[in-house]
Residue frames as qw, qx, qy, qz and C-alpha x, y, z in Angstrom:
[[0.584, -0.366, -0.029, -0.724, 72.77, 164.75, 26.61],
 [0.234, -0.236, 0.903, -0.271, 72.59, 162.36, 29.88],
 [0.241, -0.271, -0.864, -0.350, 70.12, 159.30, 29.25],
 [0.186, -0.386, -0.850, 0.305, 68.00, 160.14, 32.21],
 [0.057, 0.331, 0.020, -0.942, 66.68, 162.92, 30.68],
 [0.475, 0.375, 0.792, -0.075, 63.22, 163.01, 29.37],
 [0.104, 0.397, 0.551, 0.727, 61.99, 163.81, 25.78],
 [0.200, 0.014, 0.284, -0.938, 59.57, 166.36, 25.87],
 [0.604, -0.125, -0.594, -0.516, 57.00, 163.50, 24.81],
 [0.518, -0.277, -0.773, 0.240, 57.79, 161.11, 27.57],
 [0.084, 0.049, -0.366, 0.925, 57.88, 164.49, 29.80],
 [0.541, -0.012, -0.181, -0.821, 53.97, 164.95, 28.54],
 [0.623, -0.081, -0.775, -0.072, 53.13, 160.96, 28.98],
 [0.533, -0.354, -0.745, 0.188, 53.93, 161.00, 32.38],
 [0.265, -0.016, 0.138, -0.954, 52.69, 164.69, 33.08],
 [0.640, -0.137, -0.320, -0.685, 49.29, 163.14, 31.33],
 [0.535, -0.176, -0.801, 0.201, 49.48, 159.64, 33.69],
 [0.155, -0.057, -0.583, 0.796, 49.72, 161.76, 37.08],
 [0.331, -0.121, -0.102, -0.930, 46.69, 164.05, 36.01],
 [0.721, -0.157, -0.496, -0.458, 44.73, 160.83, 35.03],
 [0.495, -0.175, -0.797, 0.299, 46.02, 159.09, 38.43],
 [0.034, -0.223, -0.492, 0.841, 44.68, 162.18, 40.31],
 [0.336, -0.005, -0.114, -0.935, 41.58, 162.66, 38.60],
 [0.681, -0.408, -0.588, -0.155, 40.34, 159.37, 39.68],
 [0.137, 0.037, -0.738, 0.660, 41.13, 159.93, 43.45],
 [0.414, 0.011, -0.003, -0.910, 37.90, 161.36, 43.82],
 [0.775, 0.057, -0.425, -0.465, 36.37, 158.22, 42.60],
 [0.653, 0.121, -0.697, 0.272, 38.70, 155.66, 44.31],
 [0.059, -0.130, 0.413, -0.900, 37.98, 157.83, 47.38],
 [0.733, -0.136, 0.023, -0.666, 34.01, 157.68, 47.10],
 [0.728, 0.049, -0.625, -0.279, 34.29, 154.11, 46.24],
 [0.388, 0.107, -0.699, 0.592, 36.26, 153.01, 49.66],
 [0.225, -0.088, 0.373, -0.896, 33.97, 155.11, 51.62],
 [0.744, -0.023, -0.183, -0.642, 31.03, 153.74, 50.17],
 [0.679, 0.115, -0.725, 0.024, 32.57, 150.07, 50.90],
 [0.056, 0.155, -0.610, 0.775, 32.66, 151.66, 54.64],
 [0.193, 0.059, 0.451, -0.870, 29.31, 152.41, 54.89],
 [0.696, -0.011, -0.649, -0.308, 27.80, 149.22, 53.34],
 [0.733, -0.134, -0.646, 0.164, 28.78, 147.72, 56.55],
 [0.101, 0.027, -0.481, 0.870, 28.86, 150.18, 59.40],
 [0.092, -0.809, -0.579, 0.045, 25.54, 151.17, 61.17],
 [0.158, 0.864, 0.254, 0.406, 24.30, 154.68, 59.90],
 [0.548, -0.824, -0.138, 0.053, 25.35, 156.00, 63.29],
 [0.634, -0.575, 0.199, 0.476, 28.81, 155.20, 63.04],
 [0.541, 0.426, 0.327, 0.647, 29.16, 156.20, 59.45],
 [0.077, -0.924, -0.255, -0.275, 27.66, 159.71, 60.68],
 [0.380, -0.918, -0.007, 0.111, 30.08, 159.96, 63.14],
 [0.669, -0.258, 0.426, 0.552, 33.19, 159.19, 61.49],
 [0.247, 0.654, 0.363, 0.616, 32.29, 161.29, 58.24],
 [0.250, -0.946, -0.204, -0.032, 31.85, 164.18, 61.06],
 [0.786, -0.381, 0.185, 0.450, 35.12, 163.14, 62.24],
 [0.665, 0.402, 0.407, 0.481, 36.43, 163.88, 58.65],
 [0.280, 0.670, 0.168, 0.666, 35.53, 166.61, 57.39],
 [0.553, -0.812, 0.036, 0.184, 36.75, 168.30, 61.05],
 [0.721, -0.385, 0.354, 0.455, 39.97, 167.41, 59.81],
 [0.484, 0.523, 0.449, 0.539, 39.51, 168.66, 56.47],
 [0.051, 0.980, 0.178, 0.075, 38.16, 172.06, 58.14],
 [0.456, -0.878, 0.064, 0.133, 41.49, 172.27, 59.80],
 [0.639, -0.027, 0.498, 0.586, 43.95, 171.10, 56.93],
 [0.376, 0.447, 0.617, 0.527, 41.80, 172.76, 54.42],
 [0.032, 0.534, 0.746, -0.397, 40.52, 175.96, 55.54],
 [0.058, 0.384, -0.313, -0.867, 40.08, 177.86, 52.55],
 [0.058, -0.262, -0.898, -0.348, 37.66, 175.06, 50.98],
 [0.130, -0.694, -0.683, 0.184, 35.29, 176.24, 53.07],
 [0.083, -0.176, -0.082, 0.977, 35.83, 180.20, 52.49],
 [0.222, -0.286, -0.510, -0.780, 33.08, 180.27, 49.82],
 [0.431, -0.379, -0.813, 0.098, 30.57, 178.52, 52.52],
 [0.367, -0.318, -0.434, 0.758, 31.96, 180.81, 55.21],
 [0.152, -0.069, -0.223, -0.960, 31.01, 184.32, 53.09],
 [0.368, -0.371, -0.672, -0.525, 27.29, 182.74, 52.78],
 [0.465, -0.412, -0.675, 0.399, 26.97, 182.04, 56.35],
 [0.269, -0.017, -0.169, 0.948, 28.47, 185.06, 57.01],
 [0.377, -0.194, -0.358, -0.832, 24.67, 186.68, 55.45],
 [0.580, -0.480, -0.628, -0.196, 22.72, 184.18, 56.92],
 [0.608, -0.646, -0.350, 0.302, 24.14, 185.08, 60.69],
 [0.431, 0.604, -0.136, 0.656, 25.55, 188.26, 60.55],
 [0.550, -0.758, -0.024, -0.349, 25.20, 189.12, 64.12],
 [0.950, -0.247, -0.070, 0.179, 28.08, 186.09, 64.87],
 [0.443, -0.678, 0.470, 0.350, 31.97, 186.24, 65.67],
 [0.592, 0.525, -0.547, -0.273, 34.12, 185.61, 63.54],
 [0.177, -0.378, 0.836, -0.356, 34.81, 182.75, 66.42],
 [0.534, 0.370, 0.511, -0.563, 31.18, 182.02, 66.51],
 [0.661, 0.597, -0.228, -0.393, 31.16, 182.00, 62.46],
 [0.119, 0.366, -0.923, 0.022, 34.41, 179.41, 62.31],
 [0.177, -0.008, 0.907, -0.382, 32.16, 176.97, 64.74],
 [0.761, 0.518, 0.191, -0.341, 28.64, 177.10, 62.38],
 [0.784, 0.429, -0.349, -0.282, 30.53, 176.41, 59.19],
 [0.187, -0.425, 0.836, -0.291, 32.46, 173.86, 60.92],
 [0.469, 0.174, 0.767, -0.402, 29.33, 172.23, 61.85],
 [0.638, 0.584, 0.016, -0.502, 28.09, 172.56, 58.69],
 [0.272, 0.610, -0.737, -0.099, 30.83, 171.19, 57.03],
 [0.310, -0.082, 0.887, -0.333, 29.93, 168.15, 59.46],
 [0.604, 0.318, 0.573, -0.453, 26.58, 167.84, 58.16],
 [0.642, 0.583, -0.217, -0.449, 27.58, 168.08, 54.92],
 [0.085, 0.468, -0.879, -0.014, 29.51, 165.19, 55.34],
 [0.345, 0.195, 0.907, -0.145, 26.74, 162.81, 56.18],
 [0.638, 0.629, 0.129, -0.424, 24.63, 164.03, 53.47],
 [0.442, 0.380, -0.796, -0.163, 27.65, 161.97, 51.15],
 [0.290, -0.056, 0.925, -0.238, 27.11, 159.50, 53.67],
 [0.632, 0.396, 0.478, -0.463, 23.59, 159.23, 52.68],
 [0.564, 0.595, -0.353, -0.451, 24.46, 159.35, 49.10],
 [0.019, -0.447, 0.881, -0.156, 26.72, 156.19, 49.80],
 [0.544, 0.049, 0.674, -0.497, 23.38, 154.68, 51.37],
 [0.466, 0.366, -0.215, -0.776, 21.25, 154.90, 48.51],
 [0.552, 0.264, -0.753, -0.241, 22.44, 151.75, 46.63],
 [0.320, -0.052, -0.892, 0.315, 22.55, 149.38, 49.53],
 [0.046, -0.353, -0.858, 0.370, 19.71, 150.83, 51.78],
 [0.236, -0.221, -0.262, -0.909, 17.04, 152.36, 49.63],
 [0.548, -0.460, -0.689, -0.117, 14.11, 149.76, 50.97],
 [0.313, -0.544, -0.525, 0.575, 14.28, 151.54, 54.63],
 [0.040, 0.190, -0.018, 0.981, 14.33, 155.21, 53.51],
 [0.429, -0.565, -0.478, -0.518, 10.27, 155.38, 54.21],
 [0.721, -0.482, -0.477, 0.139, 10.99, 154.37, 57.51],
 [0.498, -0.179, -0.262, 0.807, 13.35, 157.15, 58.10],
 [0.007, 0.424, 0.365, 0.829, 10.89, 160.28, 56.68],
 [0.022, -0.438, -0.824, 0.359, 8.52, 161.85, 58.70],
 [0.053, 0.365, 0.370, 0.853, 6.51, 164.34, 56.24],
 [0.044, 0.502, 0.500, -0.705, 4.50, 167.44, 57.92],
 [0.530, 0.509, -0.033, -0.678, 1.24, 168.80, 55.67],
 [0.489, -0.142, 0.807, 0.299, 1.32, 165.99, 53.23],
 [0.372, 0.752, 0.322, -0.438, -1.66, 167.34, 52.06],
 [0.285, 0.842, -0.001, -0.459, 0.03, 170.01, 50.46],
 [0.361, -0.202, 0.860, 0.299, 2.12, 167.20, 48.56],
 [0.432, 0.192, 0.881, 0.016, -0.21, 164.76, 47.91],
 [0.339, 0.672, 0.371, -0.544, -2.98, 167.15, 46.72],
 [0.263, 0.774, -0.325, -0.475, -0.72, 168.87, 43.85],
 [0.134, -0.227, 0.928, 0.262, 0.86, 165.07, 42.90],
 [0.369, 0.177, 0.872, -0.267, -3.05, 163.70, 42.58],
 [0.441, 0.734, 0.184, -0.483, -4.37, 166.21, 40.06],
 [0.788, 0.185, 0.515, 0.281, -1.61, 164.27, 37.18],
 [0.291, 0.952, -0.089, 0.026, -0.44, 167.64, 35.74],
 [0.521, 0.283, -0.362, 0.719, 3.51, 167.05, 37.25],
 [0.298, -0.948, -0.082, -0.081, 4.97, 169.00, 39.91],
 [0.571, 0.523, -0.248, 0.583, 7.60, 170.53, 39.96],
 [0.717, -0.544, -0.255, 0.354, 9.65, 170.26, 43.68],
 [0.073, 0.891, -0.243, 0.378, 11.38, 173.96, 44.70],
 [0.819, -0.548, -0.140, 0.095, 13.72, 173.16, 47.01],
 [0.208, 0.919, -0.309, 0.126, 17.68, 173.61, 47.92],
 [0.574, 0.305, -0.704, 0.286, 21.14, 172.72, 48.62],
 [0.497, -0.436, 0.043, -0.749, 19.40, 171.59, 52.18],
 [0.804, -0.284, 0.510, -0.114, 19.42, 168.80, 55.28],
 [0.461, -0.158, 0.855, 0.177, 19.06, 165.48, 54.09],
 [0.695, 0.407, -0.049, -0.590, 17.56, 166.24, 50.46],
 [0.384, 0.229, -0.857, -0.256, 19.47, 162.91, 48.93],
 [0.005, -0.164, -0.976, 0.140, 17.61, 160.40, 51.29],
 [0.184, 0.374, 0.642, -0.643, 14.47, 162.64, 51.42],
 [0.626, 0.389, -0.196, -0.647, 13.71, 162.81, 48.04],
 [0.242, 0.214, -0.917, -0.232, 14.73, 159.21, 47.76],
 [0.108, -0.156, -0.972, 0.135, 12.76, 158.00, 50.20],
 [0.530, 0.430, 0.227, -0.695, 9.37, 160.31, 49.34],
 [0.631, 0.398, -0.262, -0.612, 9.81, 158.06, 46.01],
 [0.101, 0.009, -0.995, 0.011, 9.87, 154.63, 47.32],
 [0.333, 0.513, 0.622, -0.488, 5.96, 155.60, 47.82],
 [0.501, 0.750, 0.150, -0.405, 5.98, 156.98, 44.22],
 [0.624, -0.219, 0.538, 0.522, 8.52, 154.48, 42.55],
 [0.433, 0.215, 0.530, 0.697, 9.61, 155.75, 38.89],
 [0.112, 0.915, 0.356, 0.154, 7.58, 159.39, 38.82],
 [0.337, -0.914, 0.037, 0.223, 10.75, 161.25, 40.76],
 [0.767, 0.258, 0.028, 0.587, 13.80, 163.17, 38.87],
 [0.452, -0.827, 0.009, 0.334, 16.07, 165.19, 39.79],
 [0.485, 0.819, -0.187, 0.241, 18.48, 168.06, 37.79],
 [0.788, -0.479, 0.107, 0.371, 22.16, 167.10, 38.99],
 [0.183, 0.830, -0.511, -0.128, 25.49, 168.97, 37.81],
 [0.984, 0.117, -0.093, 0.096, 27.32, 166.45, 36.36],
 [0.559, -0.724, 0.357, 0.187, 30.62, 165.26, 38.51],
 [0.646, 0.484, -0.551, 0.211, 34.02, 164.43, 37.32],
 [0.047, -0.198, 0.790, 0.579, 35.66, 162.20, 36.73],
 [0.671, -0.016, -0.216, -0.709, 32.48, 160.67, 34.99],
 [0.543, -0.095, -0.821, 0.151, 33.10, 157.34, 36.98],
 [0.199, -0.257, -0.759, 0.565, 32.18, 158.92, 39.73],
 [0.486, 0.011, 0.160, -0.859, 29.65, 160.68, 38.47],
 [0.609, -0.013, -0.705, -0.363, 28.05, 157.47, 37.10],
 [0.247, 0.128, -0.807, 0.522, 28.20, 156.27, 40.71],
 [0.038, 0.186, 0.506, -0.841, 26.24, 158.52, 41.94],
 [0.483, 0.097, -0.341, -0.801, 23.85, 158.41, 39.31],
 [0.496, 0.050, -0.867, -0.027, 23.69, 154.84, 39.74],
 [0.167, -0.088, -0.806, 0.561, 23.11, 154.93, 43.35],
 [0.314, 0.192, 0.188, -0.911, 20.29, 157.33, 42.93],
 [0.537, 0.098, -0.683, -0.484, 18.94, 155.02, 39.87],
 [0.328, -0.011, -0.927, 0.180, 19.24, 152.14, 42.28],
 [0.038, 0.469, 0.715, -0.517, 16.44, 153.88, 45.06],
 [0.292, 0.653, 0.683, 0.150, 14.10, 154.77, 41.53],
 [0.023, -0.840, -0.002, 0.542, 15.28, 158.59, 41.41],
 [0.785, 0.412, 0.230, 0.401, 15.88, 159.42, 37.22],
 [0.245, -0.743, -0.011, 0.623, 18.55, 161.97, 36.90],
 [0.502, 0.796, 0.128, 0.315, 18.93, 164.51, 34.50],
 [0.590, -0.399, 0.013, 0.702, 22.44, 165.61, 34.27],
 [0.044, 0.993, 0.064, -0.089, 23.54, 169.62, 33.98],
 [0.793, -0.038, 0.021, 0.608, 26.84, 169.60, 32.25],
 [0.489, -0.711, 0.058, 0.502, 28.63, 172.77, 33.95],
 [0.384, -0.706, 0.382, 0.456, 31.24, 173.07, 31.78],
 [0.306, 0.378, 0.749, 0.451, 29.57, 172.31, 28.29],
 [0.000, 0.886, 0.452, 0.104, 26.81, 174.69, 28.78],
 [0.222, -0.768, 0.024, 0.601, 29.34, 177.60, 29.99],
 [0.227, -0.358, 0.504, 0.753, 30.87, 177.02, 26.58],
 [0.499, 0.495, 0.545, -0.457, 28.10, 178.25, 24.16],
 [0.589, 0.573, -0.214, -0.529, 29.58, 177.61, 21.37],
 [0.047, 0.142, -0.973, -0.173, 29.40, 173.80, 21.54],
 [0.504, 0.015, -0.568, -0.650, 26.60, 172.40, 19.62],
 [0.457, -0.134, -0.879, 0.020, 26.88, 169.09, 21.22],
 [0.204, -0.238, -0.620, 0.719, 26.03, 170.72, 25.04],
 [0.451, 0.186, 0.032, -0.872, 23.41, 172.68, 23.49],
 [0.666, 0.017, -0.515, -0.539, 21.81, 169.56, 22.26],
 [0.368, -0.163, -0.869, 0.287, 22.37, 167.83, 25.28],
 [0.092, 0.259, 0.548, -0.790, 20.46, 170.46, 27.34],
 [0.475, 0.024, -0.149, -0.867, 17.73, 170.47, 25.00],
 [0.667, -0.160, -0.662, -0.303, 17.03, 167.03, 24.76],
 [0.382, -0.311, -0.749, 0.443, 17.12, 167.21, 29.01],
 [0.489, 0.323, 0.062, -0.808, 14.35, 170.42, 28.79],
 [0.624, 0.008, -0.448, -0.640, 12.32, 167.87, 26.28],
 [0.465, -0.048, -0.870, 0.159, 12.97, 164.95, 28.92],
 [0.091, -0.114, -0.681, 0.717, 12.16, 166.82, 32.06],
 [0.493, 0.028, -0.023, -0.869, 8.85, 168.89, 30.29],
 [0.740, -0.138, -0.578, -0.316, 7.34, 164.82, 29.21],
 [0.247, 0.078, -0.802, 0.538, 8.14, 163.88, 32.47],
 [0.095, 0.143, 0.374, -0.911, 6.06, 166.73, 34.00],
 [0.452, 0.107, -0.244, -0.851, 3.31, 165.83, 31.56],
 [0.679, -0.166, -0.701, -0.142, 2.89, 162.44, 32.00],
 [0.516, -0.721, -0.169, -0.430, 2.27, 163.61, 35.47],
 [0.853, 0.055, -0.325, 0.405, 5.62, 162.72, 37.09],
 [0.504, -0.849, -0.137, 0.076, 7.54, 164.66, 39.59],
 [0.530, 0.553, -0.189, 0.614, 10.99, 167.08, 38.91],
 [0.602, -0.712, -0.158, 0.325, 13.02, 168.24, 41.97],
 [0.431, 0.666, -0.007, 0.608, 15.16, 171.61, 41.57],
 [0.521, -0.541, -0.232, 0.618, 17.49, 173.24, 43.92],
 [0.068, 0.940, 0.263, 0.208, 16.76, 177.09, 43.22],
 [0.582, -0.723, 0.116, 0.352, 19.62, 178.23, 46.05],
 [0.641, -0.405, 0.451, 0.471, 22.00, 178.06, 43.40],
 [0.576, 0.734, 0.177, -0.314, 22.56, 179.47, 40.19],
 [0.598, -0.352, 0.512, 0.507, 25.16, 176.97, 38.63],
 [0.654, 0.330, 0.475, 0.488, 24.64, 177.80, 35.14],
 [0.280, -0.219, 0.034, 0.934, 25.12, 181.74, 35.33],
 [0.010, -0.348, -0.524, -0.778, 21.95, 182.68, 33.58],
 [0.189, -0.522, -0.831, -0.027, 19.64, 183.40, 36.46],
 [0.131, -0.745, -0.374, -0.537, 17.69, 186.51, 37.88],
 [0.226, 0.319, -0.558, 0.732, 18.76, 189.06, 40.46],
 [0.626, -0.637, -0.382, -0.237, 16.02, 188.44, 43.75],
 [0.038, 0.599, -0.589, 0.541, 17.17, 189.64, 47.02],
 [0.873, -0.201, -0.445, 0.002, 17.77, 187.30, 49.58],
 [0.744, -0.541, -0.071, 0.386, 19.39, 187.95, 53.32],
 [0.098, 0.925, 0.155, -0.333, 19.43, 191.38, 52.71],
 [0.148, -0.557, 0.557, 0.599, 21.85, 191.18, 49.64],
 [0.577, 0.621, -0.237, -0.475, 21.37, 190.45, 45.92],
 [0.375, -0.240, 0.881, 0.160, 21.87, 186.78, 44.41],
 [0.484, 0.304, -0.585, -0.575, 21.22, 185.26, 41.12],
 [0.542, 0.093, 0.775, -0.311, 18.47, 182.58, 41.31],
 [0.058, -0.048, -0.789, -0.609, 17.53, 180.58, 37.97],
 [0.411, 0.206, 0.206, -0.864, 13.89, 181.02, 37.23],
 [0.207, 0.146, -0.821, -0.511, 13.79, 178.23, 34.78],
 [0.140, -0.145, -0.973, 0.114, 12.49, 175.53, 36.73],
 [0.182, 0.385, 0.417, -0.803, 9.69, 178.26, 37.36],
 [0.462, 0.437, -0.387, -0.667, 8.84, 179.01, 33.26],
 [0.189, -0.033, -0.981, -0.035, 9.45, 174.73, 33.06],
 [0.021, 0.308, 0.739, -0.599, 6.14, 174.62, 35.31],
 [0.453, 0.556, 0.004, -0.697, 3.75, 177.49, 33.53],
 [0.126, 0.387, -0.704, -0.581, 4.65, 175.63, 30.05],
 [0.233, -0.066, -0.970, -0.034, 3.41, 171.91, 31.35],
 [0.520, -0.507, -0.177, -0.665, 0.90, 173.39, 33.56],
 [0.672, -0.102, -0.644, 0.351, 2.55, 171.50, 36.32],
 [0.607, -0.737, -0.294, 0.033, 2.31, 172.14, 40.17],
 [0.235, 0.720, -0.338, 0.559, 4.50, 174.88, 41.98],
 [0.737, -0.667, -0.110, 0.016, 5.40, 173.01, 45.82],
 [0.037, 0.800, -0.360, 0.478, 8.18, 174.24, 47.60],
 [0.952, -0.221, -0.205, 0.050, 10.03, 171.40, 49.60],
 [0.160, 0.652, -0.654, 0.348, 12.93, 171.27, 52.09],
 [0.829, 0.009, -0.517, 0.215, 14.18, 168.07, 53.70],
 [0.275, -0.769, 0.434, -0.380, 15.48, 168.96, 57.66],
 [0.672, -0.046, -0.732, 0.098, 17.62, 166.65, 59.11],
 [0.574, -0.536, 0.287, -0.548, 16.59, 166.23, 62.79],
 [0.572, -0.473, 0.669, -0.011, 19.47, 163.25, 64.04],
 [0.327, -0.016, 0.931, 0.160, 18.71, 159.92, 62.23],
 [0.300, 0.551, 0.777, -0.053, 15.58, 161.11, 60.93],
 [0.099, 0.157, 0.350, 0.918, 14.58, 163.00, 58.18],
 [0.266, 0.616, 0.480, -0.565, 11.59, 165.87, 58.76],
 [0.309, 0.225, 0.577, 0.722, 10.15, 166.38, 55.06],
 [0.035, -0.511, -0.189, 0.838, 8.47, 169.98, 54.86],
 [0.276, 0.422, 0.683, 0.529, 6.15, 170.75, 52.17],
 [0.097, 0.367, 0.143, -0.914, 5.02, 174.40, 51.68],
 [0.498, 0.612, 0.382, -0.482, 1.48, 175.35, 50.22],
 [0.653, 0.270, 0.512, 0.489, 1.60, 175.12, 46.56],
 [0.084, -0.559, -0.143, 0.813, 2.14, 178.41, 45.02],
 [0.499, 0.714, 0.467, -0.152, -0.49, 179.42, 42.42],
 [0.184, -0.222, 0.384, 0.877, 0.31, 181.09, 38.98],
 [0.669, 0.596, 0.182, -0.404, -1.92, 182.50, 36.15],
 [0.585, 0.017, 0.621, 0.520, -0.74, 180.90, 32.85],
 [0.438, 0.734, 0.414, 0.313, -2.14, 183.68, 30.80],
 [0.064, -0.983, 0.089, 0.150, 0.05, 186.33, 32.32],
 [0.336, 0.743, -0.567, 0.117, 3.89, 186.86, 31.06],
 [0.883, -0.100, -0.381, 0.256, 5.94, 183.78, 31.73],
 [0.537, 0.159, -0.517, 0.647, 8.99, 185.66, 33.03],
 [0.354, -0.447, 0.132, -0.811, 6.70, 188.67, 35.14],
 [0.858, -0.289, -0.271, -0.327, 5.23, 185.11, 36.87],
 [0.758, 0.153, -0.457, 0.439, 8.47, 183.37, 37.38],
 [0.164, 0.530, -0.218, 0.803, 9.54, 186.54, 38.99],
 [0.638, -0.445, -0.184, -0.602, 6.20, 186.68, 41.05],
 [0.957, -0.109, -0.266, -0.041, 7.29, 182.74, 42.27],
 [0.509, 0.441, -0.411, 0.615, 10.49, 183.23, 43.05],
 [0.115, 0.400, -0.457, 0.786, 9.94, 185.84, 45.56],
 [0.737, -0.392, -0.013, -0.550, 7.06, 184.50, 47.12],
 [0.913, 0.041, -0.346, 0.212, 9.53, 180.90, 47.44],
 [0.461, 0.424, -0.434, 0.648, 12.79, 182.92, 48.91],
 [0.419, -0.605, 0.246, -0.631, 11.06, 184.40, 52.08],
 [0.969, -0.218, -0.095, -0.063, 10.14, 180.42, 53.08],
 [0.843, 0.135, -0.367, 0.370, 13.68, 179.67, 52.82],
 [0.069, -0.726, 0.254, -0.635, 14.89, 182.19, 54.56],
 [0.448, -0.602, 0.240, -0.617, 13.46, 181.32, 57.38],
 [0.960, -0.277, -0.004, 0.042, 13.98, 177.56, 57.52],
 [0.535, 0.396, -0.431, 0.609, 18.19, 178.61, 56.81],
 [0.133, -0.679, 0.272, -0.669, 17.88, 181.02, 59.72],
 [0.924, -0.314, 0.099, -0.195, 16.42, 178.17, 62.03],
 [0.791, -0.299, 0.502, 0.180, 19.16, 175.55, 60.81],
 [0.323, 0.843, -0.352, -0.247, 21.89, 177.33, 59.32],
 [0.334, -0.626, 0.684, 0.170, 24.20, 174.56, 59.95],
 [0.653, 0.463, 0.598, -0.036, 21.98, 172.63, 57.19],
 [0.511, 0.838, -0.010, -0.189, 22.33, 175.04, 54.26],
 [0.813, -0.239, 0.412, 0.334, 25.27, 173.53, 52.00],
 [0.641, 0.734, 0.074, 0.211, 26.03, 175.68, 48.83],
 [0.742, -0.397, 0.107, 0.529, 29.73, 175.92, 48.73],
 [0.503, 0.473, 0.329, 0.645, 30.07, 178.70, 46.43],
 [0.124, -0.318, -0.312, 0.887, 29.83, 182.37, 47.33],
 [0.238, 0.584, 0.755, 0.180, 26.61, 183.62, 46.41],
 [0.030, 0.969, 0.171, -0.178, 26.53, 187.53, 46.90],
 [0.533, 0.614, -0.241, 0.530, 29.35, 189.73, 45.13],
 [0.532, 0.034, -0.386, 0.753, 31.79, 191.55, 46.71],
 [0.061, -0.435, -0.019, -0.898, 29.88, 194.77, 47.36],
 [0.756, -0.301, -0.450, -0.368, 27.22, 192.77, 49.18],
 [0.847, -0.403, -0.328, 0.111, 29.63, 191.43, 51.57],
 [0.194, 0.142, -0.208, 0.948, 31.82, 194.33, 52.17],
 [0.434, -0.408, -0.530, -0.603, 28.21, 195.66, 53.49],
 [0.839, -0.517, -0.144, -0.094, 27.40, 193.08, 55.93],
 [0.754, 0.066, -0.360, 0.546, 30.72, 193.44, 57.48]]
């Protein structure tokens, strides 16, 4: 046997090295970027993160298939020319919405200064009565700086449910950064909770349902993106005339605590963020939780609807959200 042949240990060593050198990129990646846009003005980070993820559409363009399909619902009316050039642009905007994440740490103290909030009212009203409220909202504009910087006016009341990233350095990052402009996050481990027969992940998600309900009671404020239904358990609601599984939780969370139902979306509009509060939507707490949820839901989906349709090139949920049948359909 020649020497330069490898056991099938060493073979596994440096099988298990590569993985671990690629499963930080991701991290070593954010980190650099973020070292960029400590020191660039916002502008030029925006435009060089646009830059990017061009280049990504046009190396990569299957990342973006799941995206594409959604569009696809949201503008059925486009080319397929005309469809390429929205999720493009999207793809752009979703690139300064990392930017913004990037901000967080280093320029949380301005965020106020970037917000401009229409109906505050319908905020202020539902935050003042000290029950909780519980923020509807979605994978949308600029929701990292615009919920950050609605809680430099309401420092330590605002959290927010996050899927938790890998590696876990970079999710810590990001947690961090958020920590850093007073946002607490409750992480959604993905890929614990699919497997339902670990204990541990069931006891993590309970003790974040007993964090998020005291939260809501000590009158504090929970943000939930609804668009998405990353843990597989949610309720069929039509939406842009096809069928999609929205989670209802964050609805039943709400009836329990007796907390406030506002509906919130974040638009970016250039450098500035336009923050959009929708009327609070009323429940009875003595009728069926899930017949309510239900009730909420569909009274919430029309709203969105209509701000995606406006400014599709805003709506970021890289998965595919309707089945196949759905989009064999709209074709």
């Amino acid at each position: 046997m020649s020497s330069t042949m490898l056991t099938d240990d060493q073979d596994h060593a440096m099988q298990a090295g590569k993985s671990g050198k690629q499963s930080r990129l991701p991290y070593v990646g954010f980190r650099a970027a973020e070292s960029l846009v400590r020191v660039l003005p916002r502008r030029t980070s925006y435009f060089l993160a646009a830059r990017l993820a061009d280049a990504m559409s046009i190396a990569r363009p299957h990342a973006l298939d799941g995206l594409r399909a959604n569009l696809m619902h949201v503008a059925p009316q486009l080319s397929k020319r005309e469809l390429r050039r929205l999720t493009r642009r999207n793809a752009e905007h979703l690139a300064r919405s990392w930017v913004d994440v990037m901000e967080l740490r280093y320029r949380w103290k301005d965020l106020w200064g970037r917000l401009d909030i229409e109906n505050v009212e319908n905020f202020t009203n539902a935050v003042d009565r000290r029950k909780g409220v519980v923020v509807l909202s979605m994978h949308f504009g600029a929701w990292e700086e615009g919920l950050a910087a609605w809680n430099t006016q309401l420092p330590g009341r605002m959290a927010l449910l996050a899927e938790l990233l890998r590696p876990q350095a970079l999710h810590d990052r990001i947690v961090g950064a958020r920590e850093a402009a007073g946002v607490q996050v409750f992480p959604v481990d993905l890929a614990a909770l699919r497997n339902r027969e670990d204990p541990a992940a069931r006891h993590r998600a309970s003790m974040n349902l007993r964090g998020v309900m005291k939260l809501l009671r000590e009158g504090g404020i929970i943000a939930i993106a609804i668009d998405r239904d990353i843990v597989g358990n949610g309720e069929p609601f039509p939406f842009f005339g096809g069928t999609i599984s929205v989670p209802v939780g964050a609805v039943e969370i709400a009836m329990r605590t007796g907390a406030a139902i506002v509906p919130t979306v974040l638009v970016r509009n250039g450098l500035r963020i336009i923050g959009r509060p929708f009327p609070e939507i009323p429940y009875d707490r003595d009728k069926p939780v899930i017949e309510e949820a239900r009730r909420v839901i569909s009274t919430v989906l029309p709203m969105f609807e209509e701000v995606i349709r406006s400014n599709p090139e805003q709506w970021h949920v890289m998965d595919p959200l309707w089945n196949d049948m759905d989009r064999e359909q709209q074709q």
